[in-house]
N, C-alpha and C positions, 0 to 999 in steps of 0.2 A: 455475367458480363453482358452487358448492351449492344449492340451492332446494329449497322444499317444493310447489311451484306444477307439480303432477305427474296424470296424466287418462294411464287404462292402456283404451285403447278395445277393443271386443268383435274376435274374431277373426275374419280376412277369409279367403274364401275363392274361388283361382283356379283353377278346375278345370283350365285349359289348361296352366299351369306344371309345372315337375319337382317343386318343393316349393309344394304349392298351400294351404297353412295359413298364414297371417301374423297375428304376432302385431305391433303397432303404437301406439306410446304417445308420450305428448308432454310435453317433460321442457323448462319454460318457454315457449320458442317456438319451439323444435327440434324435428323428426319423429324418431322412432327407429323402425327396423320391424326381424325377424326372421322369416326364412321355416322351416320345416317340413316334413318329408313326412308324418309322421303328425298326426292331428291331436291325440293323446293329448300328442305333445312342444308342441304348440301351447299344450294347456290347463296343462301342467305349469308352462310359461314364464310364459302369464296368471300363474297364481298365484302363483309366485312373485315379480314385479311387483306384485302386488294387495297379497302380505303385506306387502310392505316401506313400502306405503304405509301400512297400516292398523297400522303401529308407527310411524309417523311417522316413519319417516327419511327423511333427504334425500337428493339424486339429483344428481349430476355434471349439467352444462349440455352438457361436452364428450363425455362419453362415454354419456351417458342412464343410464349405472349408478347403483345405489341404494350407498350408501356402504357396508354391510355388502360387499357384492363386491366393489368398489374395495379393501377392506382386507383381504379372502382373497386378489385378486391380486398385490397387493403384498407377502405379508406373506413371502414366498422373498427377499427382496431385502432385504437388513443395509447398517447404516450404510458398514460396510467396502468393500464392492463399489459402493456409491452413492460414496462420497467418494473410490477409485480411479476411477469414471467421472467427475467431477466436476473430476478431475485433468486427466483424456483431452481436457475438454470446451474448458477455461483454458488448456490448455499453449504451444499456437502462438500465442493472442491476446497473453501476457503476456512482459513482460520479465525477463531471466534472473535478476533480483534478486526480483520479485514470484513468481516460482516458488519458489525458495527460502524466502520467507516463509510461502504458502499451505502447503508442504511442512512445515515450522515448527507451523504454528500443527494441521493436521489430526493432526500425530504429538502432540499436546497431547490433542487432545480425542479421539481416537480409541482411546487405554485406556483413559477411563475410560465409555464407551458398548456396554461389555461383560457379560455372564450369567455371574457367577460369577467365584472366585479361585481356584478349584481349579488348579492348574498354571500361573500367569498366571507369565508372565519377570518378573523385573526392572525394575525403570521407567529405567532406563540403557539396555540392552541394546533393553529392546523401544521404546523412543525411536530408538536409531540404526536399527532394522530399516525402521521404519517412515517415517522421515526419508528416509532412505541408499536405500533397496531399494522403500519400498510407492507412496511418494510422489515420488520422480524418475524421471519418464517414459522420462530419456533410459539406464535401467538397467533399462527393463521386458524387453528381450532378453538382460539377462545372468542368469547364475546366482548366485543371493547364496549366501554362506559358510551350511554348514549352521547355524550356529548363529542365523543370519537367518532362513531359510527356516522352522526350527521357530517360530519365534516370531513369525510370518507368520501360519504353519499353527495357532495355537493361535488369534489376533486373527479369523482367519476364522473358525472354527469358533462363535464365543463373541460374535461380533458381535452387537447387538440389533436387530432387526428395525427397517424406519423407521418403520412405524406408531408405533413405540412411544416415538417424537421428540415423538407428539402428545401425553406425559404429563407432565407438568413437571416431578415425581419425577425422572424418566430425564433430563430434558433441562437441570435444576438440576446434575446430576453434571457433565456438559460445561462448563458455567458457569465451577463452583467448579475441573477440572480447569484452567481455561486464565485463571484468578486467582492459580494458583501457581507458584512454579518446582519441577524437578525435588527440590530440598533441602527441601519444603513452604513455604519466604517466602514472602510476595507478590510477584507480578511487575510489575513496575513500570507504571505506569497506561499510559502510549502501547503497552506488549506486549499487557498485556491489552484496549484497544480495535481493535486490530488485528485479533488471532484472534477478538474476538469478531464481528467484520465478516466474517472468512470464515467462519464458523459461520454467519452469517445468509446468507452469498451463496450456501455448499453448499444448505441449507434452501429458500433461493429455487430452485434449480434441482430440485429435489425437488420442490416446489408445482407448476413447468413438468411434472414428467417425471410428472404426476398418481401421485408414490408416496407423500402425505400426503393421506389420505381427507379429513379437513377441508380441505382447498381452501386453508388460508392459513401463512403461516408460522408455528410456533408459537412461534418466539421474541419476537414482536410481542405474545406473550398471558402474558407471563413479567416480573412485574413485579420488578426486580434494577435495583439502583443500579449504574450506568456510571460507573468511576472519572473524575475531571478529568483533564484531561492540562495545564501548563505550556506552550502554546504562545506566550505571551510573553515577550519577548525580557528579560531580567534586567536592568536597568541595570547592579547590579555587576561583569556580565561583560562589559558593554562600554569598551574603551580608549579616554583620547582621544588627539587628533593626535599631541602628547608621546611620549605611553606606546608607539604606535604606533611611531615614530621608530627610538624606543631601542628595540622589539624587533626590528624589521629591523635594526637594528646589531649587535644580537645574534647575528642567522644570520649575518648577514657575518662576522663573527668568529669563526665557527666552522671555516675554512679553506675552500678551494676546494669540499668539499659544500655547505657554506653560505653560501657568495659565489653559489654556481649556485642556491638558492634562493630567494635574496632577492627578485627578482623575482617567482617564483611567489606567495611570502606577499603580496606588494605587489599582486598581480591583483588579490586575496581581497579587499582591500581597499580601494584605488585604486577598480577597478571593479565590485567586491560581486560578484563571480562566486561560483557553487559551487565546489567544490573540482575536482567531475568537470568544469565548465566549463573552469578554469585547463586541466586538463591533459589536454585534447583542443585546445586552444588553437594556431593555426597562424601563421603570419607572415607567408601572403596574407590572414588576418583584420584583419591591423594597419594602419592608416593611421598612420603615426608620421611628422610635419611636423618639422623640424629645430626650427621654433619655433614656440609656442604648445600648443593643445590636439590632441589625439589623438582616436582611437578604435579602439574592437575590435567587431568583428562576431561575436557567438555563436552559433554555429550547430550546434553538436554537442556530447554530454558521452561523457566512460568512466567507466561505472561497475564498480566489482568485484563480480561475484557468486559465483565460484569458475566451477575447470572443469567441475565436473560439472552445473554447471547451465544452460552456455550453449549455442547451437548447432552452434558452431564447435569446442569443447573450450578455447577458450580463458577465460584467468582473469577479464577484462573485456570487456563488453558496449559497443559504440559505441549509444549513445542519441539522440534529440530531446531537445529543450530540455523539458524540466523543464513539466507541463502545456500545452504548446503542440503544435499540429500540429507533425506527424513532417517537414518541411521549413521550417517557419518559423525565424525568424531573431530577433536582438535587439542592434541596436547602442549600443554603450554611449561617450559620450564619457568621455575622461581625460585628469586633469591635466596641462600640461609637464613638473612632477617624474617623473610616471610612464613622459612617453614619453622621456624620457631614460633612465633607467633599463632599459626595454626596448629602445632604441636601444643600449646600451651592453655589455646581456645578449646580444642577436645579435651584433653585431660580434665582442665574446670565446669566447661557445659556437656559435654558428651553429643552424645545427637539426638534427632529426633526419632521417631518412632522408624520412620521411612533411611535413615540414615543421612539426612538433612545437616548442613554443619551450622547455619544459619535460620534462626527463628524468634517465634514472637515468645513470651513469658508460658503460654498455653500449648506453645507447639508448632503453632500456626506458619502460614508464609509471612514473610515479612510482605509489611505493605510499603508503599515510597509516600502515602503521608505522615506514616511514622518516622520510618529514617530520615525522611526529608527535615522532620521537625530534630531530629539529632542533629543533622547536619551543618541547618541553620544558625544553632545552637551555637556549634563549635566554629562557626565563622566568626559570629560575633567576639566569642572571647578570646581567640587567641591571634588574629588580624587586629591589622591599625584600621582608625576609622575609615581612612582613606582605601584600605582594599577592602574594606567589607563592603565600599559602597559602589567596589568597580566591579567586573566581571569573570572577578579571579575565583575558580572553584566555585563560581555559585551556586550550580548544581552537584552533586552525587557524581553524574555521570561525567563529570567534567575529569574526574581522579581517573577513568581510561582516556580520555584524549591526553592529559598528563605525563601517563604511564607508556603510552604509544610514542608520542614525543621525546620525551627521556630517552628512547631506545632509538630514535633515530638521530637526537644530537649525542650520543653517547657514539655511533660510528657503527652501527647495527646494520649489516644488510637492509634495505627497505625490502626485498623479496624475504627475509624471514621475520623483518617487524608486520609484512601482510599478512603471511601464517600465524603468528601468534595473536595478531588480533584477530583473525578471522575476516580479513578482506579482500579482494583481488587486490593486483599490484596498481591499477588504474586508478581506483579507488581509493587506494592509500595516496597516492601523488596528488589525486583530485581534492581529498578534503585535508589532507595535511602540507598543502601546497606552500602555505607563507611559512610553518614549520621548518621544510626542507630548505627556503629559498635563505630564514636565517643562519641556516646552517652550511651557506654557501662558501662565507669567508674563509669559516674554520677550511672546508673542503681546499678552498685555492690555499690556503697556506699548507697543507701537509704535500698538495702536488708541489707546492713549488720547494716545500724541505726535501721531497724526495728529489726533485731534480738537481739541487746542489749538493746531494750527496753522490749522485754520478757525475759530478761534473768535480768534486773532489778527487773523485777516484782515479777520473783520469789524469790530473796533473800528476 
């Protein structure tokens, strides 16, 4: 914290000490002292303390420094080498797909936080250097290809200082770069609030490591419209029960690939899993009754973030549930159609080695360019031209907004259609908002059956 609330007291002196000059001042409610052996370094120090007052600047809380020397200490230290510690700082805390993004978003804003274009690479080239080589940790022990390394070596050299984060000038260029894709377009509103959230969290860690003299972030002092993002659910893209139907008939009919998927799409749905839930999905998870309702217990997702981003080297990361504690669990009941169909899917494919209920022909996890390319598939054939070309189902993941939806025009608590998806209750209202709002009418007609049935009763 910064203050002007500063008192630089007369200099003391301990004749019994090695350095028996002390200079001593009081920087809010904090003591600061500095000892001496001359007493010439003593007064040089006074003064310089005295000047900084009587220019009115302000004084660190944590370090009793006047901010003019807080910003010569700092000023050796470039965005470059902050946002490679910064890297250092997230790497073990985060998961292998949240590296990848941070990685993302800092080779975004990291050219253009640069002194000059004299000899600057390519915005291709010094994107992978700095993606590939500057920003994954787990490649800080290899040798990148010279032609990384130069453009490495340029990025260092031509870094801006961080003081210089605190101009808005400089820190607008960051902005506008991580507003654009590489082609100059705009990048779509969820990219650009993303990178600019890790632009505020590098920034915050920079505020911690006192290498921003002013003391706060100065993205909070930059006044810049934050795109909206679509975080609710589109009615058009959601299917009903019908439509639902026919697209699983659809995968089925696509041969033994798609008879072994059908079940997978039907989790998505049935029980509004994620896609990484479905296929970490096990078969001591499954309670499946011969008759009645079911359940599956979700305790795990696989997400893909590539090899080079996970700990193992492998291409997916085993995860927690989706915002919950790293052992927490989520059971979800499901229909008899469902637990027949999963009854019917073991019996035929059995499981994977690991106890897996969903997999590739080898064993493997499923990938979403494979199912993706089923899915497609099964849009085509069993939709009219006119929905294949709107936005109903188009994705996989659209059969759980579907499946969420169902449960809440069906007359479902929305505090247990949150638990079953796995989301706060805020959250459910937030992204299934036009959802609930069609389900409004239904709502006023059952109050208004309920109230002329007491109003029968009383006649």
């Amino acid at each position: 914290m910064l203050t002007y609330d500063v008192r630089v007291y007369t200099i003391e002196t301990r004749s019994e000490r090695p350095k028996p000059y002390r200079v001593h001042w009081l920087v809010g409610k904090r003591k600061y002292s500095k000892s001496y052996t001359l007493k010439a370094q003593a007064d040089g120090r006074r003064s310089e303390l005295m000047a900084a007052v009587r220019k009115g600047e302000q004084f660190d809380t944590e370090t009793g420094l006047p901010v003019s020397e807080m910003r010569a200490l700092n000023a050796s230290v470039t965005w470059y080498e902050h946002s490679r510690a910064f890297v250092a700082r997230k790497w073990d805390i985060l998961p292998a797909k949240s590296r990848r993004n941070v990685a993302d978003a800092l080779a975004t804003i990291t050219p253009a936080l640069v002194k000059g274009e004299a000899g600057k690479p390519g915005p291709p080239l010094l994107r992978r250097a700095l993606y590939s080589w500057a920003y994954n940790k787990n490649r800080w022990n290899e040798e990148p290809p010279e032609y990384c390394a130069k453009a490495l070596e340029w990025v260092e050299e031509h870094s801006v200082p961080m003081a210089a984060l605190e101009d808005a000038e400089v820190l607008r260029k960051a902005l506008d770069a991580l507003a654009q894709k590489l082609d100059g377009k705009p990048a779509a509103a969820r990219t650009v609030k993303r990178k600019r959230a890790c632009l505020s969290d590098a920034l915050g860690f920079a505020v911690e490591k006192k290498l921003l003299p002013g003391g706060i972030n100065p993205l909070a002092t930059i006044r810049s419209v934050i795109p909206r993002t679509a975080e609710q659910v589109d009615p058009d893209s959601v299917a009903n029960p019908r439509q639902v139907r026919q697209l699983l008939a659809g995968v089925r009919d696509q041969g033994d690939r798609g008879e072994h998927l059908e079940a997978f799409f039907g989790c998505l749905y049935y029980a509004a899993t994620r896609p990484a839930e479905a296929i970490h999905l096990k078969k001591n998870q499954c309670h499946l009754p011969k008759r009645g309702w079911g359940r599956i217990t979700l305790r795990r997702g696989m997400v893909r973030a590539g090899r080079g981003w996970t700990d193992d080297g492998r291409a997916h990361e085993e995860r927690g549930l989706k915002a919950r504690a790293e052992a927490d669990s989520r059971p979800v009941p499901i229909p008899p159609d469902y637990v027949q169909m999963l009854r019917e899917h073991i019996k035929r494919y059995g499981t994977a080695s690991d106890g897996r209920l969903f997999r590739t022909s080898r064993g493997g996890l499923l990938q979403e360019s494979g199912y993706g390319e089923v899915w497609a598939k099964a849009r085509v054939a069993v939709l009219t031209e006119e929905e294949a070309a709107s936005m109903l189902a188009r994705r996989p993941y659209d059969l759980r907004h579907a499946g969420v939806s169902f449960w809440l025009s069906s007359g479902v608590d929305p505090a247990e259609c949150a638990r079953r998806a796995g989301h706060s209750l805020a959250v459910l209202f937030r992204v299934y908002a036009k959802i609930l709002a069609q389900n409004e009418e239904r709502s006023n007609q059952r109050i208004e059956a309920a109230m002329r049935e007491w109003d029968d009763a009383d006649k």
